[in-house]
N, C-alpha and C positions, 0 to 999 in steps of 0.2 A: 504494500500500500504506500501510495507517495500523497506527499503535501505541495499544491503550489502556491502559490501566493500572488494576490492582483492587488498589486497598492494602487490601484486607479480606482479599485470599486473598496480598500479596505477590507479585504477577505481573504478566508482561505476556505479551497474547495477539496474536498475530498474524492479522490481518482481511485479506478483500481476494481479487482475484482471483487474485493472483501467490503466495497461501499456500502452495502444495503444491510451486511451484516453489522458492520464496525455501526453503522445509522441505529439500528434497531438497539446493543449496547451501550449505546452512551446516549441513548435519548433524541435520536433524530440528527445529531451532530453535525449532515451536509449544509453548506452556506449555500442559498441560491438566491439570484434577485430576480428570477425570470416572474413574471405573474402575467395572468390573462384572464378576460372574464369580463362581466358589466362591471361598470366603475361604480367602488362602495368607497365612497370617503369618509364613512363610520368606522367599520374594523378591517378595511383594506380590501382592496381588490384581489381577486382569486383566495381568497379568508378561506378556510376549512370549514366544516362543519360545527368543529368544536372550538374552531376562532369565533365562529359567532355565536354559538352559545356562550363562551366566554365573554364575551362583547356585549352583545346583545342582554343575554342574560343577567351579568353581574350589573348593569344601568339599569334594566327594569328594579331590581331587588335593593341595588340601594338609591334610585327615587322612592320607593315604597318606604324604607326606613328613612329619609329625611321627611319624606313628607305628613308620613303616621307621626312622625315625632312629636312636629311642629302642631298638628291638630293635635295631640295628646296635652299639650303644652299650656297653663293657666292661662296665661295671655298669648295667641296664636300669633306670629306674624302674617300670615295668607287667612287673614277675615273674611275676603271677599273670593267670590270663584275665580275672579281672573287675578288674582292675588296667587292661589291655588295653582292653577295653571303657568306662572312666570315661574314659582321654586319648584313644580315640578321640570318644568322646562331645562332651569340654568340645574336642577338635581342631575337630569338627565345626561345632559349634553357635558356636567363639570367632572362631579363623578364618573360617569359612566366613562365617561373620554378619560380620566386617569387611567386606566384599564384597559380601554380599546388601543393606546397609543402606545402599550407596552407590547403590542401582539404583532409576533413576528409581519404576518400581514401586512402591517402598519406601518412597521419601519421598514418594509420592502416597496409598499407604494410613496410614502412620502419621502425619501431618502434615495430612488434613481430618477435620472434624467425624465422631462416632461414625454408619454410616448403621442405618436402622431394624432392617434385617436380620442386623445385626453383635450379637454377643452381648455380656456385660458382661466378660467376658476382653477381648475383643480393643479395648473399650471402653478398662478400664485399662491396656494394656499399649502407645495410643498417647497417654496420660503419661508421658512420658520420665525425669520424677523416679520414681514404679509402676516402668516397666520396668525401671531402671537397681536400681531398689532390692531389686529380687528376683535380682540378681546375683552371688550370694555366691560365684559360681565361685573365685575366686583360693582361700578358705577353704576349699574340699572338695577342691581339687585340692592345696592342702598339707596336708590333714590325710591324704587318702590315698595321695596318690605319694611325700611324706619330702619337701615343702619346707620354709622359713620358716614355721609357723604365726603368731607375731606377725605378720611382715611381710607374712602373707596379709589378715591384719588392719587392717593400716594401707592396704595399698591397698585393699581394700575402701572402708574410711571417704572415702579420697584420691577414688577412683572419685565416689561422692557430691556430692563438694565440685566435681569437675570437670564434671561435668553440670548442678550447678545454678549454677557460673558462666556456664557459657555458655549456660545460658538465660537468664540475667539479663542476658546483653550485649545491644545493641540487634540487631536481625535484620540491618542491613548489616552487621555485623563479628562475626558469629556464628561465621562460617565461621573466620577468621582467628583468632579469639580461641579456638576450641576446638583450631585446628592448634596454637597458641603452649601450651596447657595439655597436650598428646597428647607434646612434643617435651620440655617439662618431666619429664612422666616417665619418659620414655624413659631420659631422663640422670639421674637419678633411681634409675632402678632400676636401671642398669646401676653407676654409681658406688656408693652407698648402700645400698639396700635389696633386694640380689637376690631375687629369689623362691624360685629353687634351680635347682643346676645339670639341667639338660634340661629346665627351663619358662623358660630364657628369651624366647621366643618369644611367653608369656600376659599378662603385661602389656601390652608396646605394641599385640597384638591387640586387647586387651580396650578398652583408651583407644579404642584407631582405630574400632572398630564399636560404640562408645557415646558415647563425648562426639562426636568429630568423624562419625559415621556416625550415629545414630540421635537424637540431638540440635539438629542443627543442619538445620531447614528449608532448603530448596534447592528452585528450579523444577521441576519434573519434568517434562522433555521428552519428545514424543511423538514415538514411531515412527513411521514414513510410514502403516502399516499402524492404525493410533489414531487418525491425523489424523479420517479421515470421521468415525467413531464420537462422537469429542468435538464435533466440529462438528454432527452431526444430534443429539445430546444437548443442546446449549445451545440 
């Protein structure tokens, strides 16, 4: 079995008879960026089955738990239904999106080149300075649910600052240097700058599923069921 290496795409692909075997051993371990399929810019283009039950599913279940909360909660923030409907929304897409932007999927459509058939949304929206910058979540969710408005502010800007450090860090310590910026504001905004009480939960979502989730290149390992596919595509 041989190792090659493509420092143009950051990988390494696994060659050889024994690929499917050594794959199944260590957990699917072949690198591929090949994907095909209708464009999901939720949990990735050509997603697996169990990438979108991961995706799909783990967003259903926790809007369900932020939003039971918050009705559970003495004083609700979401009184009204379209109150209801914005934190299920920003639950949906803040959360869920922590989760979906971890999924190999994910950082195999948003992290290669734009393909011909991809339109100029989906074009802008795998620059992660673009993406990150049409995020103004923190700001509509305190203007409408009674949080901090300034301090939706400041993390907004903070948001900014943290995605385009760690694009600027070199790609081997991407990873590490976006978790170090994610844990900063964590304590941050738990000490300092709350958001408001019942969005505690929107900032470290939002860090986790854009600087350290949607920012930071990663391998994206193939499924046993991907393997052929990338393989008769190269």
């Amino acid at each position: 079995m041989t190792f090659t290496t493509d420092t143009s795409q950051a990988r390494t692909l696994v060659q050889g008879p024994q690929t499917a075997r050594t794959a199944d051993a260590m957990g699917a371990s072949t690198v591929t960026w090949h994907y095909e399929g209708h464009t999901d810019g939720l949990v990735g283009t050509g997603a697996t089955n169990a990438e979108r039950l991961m995706g799909y599913g783990t967003a259903l279940l926790l809007t369900t738990i932020i939003v039971g909360a918050d009705m559970m909660r003495g004083s609700s923030l979401a009184a009204t239904w379209w109150q209801i409907g914005i934190l299920a929304f920003f639950a949906y897409d803040i959360a869920g999106g922590a989760v979906a932007n971890m999924l190999n999927s994910c950082k195999r459509l948003y992290h290669s080149s734009r393909k011909p058939t991809e339109g100029p949304l989906l074009a802008a929206l795998k620059d992660a300075r673009v993406f990150t910058g049409i995020h103004v979540h923190p700001i509509i969710i305190a203007a409408t649910l009674g949080g901090s408005l300034s301090n939706s502010v400041i993390w907004y800007l903070a948001l900014q600052v943290a995605v385009w450090l760690t694009l600027a860090a070199p790609l081997y310590l991407r990873r590490a240097a976006a978790t170090a910026l994610v844990m900063v504001a964590i304590l941050v905004h738990q000490i300092w700058l709350p958001l408001g009480t019942g969005l505690e939960w929107v900032i470290p979502a939002l860090f986790i599923k854009m600087v350290l989730g949607h920012a930071v290149q990663e391998e994206p390992y193939a499924a046993a069921t991907q393997m052929v596919v990338a393989q008769v595509a190269r």
